[in-house]
mmCIF file as Biopython writes it, N, C-alpha, C and O atoms, coordinates in Angstrom:
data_model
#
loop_
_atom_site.group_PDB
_atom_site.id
_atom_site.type_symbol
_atom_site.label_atom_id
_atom_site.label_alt_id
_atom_site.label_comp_id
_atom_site.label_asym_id
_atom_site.label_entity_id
_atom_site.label_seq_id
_atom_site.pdbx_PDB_ins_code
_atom_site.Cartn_x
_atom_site.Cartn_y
_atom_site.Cartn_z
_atom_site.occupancy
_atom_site.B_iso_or_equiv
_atom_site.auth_seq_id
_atom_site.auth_asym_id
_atom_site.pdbx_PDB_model_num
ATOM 1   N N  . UNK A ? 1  ? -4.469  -9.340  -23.152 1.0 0.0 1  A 1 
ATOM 2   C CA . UNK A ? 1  ? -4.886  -8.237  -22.332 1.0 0.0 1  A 1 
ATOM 3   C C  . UNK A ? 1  ? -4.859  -8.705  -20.878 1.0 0.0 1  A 1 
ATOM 4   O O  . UNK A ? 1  ? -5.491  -9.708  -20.545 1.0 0.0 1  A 1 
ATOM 5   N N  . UNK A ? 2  ? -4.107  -7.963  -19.967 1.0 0.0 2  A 1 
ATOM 6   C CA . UNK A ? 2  ? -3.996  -7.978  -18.487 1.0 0.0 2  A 1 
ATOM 7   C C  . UNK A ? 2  ? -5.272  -7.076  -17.908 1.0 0.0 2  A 1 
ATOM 8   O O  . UNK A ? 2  ? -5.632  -6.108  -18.578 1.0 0.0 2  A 1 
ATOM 9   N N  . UNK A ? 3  ? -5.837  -7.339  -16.879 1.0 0.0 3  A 1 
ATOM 10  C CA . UNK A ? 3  ? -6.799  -6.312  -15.983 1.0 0.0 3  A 1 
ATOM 11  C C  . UNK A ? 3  ? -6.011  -6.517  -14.504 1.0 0.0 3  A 1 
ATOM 12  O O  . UNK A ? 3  ? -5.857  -7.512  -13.797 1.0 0.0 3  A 1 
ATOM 13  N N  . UNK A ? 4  ? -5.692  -5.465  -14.401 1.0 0.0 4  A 1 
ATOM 14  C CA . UNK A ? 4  ? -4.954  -4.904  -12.836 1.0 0.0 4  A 1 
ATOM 15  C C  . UNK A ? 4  ? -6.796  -3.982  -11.865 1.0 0.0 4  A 1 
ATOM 16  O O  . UNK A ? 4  ? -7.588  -3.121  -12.249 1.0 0.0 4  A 1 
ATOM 17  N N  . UNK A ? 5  ? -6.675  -4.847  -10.541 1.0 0.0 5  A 1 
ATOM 18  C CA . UNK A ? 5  ? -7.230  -4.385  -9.856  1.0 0.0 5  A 1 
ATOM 19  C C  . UNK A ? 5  ? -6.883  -3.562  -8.774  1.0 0.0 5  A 1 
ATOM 20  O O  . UNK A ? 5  ? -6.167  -4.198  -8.000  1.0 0.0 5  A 1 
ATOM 21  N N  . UNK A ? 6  ? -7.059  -2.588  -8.452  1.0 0.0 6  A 1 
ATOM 22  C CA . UNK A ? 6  ? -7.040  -1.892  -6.984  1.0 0.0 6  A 1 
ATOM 23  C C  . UNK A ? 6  ? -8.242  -2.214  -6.417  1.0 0.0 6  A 1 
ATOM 24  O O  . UNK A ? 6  ? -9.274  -1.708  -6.858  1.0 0.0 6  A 1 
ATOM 25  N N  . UNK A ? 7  ? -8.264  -3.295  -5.131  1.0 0.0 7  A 1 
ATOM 26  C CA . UNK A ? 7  ? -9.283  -3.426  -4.048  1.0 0.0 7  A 1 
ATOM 27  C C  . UNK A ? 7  ? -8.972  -2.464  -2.291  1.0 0.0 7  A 1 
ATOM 28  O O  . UNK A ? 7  ? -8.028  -1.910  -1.728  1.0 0.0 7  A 1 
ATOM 29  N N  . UNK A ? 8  ? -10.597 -2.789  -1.988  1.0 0.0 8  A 1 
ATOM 30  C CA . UNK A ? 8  ? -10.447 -1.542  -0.798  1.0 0.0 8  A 1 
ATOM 31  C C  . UNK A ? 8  ? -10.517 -2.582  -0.254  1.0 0.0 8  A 1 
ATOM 32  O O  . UNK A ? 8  ? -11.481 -2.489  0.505   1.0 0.0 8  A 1 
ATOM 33  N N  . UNK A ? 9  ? -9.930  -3.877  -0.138  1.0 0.0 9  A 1 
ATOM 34  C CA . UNK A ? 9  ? -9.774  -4.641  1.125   1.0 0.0 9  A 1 
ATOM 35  C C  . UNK A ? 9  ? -9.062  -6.280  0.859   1.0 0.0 9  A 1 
ATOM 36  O O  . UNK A ? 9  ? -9.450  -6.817  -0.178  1.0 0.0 9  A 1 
ATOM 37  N N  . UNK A ? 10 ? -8.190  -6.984  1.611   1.0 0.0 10 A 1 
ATOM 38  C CA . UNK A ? 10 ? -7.420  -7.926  0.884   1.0 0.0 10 A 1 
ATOM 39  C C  . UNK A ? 10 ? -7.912  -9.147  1.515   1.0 0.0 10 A 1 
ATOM 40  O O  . UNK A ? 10 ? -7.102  -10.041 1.761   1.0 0.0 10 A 1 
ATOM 41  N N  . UNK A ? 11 ? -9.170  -9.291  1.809   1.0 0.0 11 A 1 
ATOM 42  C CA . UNK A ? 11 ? -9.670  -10.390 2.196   1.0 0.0 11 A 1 
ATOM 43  C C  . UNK A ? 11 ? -10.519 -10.446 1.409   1.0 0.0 11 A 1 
ATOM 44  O O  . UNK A ? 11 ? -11.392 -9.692  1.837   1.0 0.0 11 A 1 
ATOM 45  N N  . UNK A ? 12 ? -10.974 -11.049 0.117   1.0 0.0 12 A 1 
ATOM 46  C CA . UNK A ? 12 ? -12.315 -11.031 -0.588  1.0 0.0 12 A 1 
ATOM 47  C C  . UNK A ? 12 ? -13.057 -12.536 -0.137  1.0 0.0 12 A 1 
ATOM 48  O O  . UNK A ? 12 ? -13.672 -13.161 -1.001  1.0 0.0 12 A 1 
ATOM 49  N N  . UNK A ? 13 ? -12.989 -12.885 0.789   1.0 0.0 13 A 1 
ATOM 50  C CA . UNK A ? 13 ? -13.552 -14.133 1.523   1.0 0.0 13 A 1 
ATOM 51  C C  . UNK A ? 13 ? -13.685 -15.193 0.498   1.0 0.0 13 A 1 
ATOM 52  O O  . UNK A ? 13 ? -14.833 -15.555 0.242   1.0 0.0 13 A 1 
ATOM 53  N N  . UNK A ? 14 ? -12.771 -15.711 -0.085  1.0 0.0 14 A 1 
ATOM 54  C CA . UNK A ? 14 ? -13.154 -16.783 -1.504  1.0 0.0 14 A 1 
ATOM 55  C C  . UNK A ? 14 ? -12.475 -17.528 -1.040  1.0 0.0 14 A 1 
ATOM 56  O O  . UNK A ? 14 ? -11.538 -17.149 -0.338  1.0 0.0 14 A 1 
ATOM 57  N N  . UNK A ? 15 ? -12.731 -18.907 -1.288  1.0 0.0 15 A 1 
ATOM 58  C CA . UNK A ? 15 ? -12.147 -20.165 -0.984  1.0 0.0 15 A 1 
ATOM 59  C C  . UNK A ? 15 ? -11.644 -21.194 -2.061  1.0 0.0 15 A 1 
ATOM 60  O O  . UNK A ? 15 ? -12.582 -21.257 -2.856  1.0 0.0 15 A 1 
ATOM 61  N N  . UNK A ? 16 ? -10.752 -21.945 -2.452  1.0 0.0 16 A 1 
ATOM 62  C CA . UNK A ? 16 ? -10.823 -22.730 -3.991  1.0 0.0 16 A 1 
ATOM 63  C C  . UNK A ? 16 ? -12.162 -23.528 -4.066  1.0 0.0 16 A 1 
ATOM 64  O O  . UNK A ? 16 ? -12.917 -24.098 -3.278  1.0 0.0 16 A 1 
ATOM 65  N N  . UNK A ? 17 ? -12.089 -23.311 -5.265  1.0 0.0 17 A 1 
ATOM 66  C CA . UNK A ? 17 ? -13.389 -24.081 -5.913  1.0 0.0 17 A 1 
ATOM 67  C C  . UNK A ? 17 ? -14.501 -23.224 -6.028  1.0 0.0 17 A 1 
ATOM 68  O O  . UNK A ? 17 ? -15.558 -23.745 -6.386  1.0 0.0 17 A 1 
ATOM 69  N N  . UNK A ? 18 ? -14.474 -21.830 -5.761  1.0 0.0 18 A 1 
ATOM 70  C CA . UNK A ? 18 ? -15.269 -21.109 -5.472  1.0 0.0 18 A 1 
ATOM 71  C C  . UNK A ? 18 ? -15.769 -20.750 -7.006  1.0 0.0 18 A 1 
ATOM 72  O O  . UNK A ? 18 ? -15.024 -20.331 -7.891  1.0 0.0 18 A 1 
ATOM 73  N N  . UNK A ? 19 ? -17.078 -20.982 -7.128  1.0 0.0 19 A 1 
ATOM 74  C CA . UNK A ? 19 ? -17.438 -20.349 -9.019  1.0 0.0 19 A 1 
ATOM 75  C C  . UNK A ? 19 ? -17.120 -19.067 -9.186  1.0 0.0 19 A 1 
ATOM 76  O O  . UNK A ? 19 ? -17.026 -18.098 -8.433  1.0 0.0 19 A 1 
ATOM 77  N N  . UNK A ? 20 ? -16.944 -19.292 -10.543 1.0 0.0 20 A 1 
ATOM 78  C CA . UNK A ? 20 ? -16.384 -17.940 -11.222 1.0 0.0 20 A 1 
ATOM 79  C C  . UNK A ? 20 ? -16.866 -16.950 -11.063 1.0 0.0 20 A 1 
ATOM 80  O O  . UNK A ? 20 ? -16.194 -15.980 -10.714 1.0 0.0 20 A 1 
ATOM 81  N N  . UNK A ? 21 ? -18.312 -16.874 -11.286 1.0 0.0 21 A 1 
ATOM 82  C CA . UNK A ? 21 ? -19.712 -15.729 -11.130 1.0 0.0 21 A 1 
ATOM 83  C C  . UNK A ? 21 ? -18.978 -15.107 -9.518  1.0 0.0 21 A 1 
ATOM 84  O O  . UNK A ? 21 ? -18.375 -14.065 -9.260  1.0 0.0 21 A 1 
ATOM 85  N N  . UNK A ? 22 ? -19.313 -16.122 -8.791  1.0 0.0 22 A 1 
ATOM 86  C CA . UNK A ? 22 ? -18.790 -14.988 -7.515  1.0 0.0 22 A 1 
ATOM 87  C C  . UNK A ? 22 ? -17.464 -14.450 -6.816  1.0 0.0 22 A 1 
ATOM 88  O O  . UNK A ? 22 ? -17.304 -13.801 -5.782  1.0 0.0 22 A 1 
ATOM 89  N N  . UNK A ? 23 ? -16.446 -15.028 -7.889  1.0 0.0 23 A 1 
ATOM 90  C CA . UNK A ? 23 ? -15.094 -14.552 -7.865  1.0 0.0 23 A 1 
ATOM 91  C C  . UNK A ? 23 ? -14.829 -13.096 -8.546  1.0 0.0 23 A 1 
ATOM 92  O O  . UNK A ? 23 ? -13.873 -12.352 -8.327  1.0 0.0 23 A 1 
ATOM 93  N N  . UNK A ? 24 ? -15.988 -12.873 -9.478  1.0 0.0 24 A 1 
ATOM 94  C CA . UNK A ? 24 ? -16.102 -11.718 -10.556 1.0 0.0 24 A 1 
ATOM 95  C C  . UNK A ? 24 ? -17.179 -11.156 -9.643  1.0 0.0 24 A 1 
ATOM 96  O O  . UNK A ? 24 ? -16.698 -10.033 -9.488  1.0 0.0 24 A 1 
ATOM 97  N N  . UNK A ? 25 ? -18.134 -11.152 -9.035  1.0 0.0 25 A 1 
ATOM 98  C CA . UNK A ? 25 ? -18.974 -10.674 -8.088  1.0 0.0 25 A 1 
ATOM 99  C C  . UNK A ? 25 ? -18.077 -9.457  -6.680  1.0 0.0 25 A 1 
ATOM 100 O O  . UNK A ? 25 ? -18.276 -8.302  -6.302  1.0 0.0 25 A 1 
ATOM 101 N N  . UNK A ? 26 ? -17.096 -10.552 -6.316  1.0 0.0 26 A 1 
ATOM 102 C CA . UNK A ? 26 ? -16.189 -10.284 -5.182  1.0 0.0 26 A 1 
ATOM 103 C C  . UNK A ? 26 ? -15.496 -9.147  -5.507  1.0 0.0 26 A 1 
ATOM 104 O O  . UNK A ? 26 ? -15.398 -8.166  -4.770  1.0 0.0 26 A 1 
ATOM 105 N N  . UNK A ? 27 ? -14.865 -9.298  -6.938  1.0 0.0 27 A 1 
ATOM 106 C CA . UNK A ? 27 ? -13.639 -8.377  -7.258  1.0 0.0 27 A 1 
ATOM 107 C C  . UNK A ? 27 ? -14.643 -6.904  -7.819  1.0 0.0 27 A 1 
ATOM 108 O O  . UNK A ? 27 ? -14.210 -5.808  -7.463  1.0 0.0 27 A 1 
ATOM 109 N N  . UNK A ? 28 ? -15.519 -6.927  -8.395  1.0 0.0 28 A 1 
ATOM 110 C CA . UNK A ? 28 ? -16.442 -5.842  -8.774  1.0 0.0 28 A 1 
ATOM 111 C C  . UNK A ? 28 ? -16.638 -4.938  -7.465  1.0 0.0 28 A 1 
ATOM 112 O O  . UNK A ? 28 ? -16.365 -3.739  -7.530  1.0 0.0 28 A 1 
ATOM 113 N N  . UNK A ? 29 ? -17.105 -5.500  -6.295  1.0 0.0 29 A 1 
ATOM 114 C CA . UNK A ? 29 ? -17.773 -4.910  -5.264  1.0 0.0 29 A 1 
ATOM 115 C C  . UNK A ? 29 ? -16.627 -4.345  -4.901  1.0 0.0 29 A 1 
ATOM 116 O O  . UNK A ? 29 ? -16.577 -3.133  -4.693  1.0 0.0 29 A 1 
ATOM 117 N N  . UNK A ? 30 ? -15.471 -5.203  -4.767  1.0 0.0 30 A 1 
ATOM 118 C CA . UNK A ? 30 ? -14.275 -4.443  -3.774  1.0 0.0 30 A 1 
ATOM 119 C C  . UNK A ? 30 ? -13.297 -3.326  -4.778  1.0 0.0 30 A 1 
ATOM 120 O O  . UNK A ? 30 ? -12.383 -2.622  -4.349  1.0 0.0 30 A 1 
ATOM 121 N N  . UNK A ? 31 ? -13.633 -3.378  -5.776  1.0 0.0 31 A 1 
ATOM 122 C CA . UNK A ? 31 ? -12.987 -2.518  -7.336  1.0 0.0 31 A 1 
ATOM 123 C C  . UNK A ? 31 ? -12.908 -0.767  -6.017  1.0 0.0 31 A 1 
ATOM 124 O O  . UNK A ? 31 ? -13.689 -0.437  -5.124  1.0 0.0 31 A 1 
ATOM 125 N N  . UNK A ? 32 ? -11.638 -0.099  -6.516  1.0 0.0 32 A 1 
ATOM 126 C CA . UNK A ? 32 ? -12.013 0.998   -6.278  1.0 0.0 32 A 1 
ATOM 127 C C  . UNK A ? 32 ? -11.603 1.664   -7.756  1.0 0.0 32 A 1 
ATOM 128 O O  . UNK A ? 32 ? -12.210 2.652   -8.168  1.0 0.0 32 A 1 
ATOM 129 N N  . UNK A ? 33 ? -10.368 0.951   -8.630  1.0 0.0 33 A 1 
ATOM 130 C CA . UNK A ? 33 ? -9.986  1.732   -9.995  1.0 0.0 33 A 1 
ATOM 131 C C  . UNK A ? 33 ? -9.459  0.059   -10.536 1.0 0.0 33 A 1 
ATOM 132 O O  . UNK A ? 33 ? -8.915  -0.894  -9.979  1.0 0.0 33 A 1 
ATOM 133 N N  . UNK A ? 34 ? -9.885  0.304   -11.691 1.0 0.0 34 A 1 
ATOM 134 C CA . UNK A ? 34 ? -9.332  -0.666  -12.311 1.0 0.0 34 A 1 
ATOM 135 C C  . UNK A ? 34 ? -8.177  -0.970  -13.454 1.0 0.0 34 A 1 
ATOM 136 O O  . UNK A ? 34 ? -7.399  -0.102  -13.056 1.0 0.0 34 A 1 
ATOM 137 N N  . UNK A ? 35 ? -7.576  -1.485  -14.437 1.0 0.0 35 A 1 
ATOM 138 C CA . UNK A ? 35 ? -6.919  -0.864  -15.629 1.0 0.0 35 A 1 
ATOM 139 C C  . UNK A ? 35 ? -6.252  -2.271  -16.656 1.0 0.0 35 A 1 
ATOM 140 O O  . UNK A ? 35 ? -5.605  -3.277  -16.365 1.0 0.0 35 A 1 
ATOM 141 N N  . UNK A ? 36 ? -6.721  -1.790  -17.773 1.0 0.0 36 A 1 
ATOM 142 C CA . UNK A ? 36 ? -6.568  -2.698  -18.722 1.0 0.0 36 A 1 
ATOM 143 C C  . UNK A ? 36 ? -5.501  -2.119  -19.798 1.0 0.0 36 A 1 
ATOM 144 O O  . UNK A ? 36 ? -5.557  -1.048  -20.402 1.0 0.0 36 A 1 
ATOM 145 N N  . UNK A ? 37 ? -4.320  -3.329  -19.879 1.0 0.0 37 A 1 
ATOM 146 C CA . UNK A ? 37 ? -3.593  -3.535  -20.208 1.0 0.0 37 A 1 
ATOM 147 C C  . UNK A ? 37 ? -3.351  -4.251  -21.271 1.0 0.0 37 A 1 
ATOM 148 O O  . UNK A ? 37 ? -3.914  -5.341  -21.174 1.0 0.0 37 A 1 
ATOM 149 N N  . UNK A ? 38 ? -2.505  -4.073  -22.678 1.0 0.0 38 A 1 
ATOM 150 C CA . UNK A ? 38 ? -2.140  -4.598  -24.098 1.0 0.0 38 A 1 
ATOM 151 C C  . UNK A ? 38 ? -1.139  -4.912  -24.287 1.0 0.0 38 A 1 
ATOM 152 O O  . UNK A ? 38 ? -0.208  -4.126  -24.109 1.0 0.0 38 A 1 
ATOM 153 N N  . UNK A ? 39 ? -1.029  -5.610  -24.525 1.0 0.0 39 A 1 
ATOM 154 C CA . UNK A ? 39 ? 0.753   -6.417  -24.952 1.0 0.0 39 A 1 
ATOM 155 C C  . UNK A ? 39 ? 0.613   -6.787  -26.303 1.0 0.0 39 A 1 
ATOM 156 O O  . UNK A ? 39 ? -0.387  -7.323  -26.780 1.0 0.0 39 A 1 
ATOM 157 N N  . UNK A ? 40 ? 1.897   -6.412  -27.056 1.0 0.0 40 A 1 
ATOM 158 C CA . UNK A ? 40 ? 2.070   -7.093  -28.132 1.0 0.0 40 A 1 
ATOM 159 C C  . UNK A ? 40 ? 3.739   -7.560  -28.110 1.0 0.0 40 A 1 
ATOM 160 O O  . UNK A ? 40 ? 4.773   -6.975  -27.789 1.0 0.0 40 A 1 
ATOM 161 N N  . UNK A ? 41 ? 3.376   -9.128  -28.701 1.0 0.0 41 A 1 
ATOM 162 C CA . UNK A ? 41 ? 3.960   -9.979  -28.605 1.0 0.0 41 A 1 
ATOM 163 C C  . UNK A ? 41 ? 4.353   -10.509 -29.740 1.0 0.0 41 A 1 
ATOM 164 O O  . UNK A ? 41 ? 3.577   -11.277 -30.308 1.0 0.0 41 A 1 
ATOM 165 N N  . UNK A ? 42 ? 5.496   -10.253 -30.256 1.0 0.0 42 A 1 
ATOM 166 C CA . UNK A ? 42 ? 6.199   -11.282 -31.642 1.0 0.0 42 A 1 
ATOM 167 C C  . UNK A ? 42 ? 7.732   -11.482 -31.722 1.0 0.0 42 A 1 
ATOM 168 O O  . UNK A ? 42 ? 8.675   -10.997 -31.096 1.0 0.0 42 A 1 
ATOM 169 N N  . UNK A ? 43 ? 7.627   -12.350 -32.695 1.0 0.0 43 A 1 
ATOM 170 C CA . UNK A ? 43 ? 9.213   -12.878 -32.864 1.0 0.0 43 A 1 
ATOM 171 C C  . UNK A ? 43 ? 9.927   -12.453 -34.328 1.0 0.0 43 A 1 
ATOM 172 O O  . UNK A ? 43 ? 11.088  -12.784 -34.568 1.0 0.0 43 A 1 
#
C-alpha cells in the first residue's frame, strides 16, 4: 500500500535524523487530501 499526500506547503521544516513521530506530525498538519493506494503484485 502507497499513501500519496497533497500538502498546503513544500517546506515541512524537517531535517535528517528527524524522529518519525514528528515527520508524521508534519505531514498530518500540512495534509489537505490524502489517498491510499493497492497494488497487487505476482508472477
Amino acid at each position: 500500500m502507497v499513501t500519496v499526500y497533497a500538502l498546503s506547503s513544500d517546506d515541512l521544516r524537517l531535517r535528517q535524523g528527524t524522529p518519525a513521530l514528528m515527520f508524521e506530525h508534519e505531514i498530518r498538519t500540512m495534509t489537505i487530501v490524502s489517498a491510499q493506494l493497492t497494488f497487487t503484485y505476482g508472477r
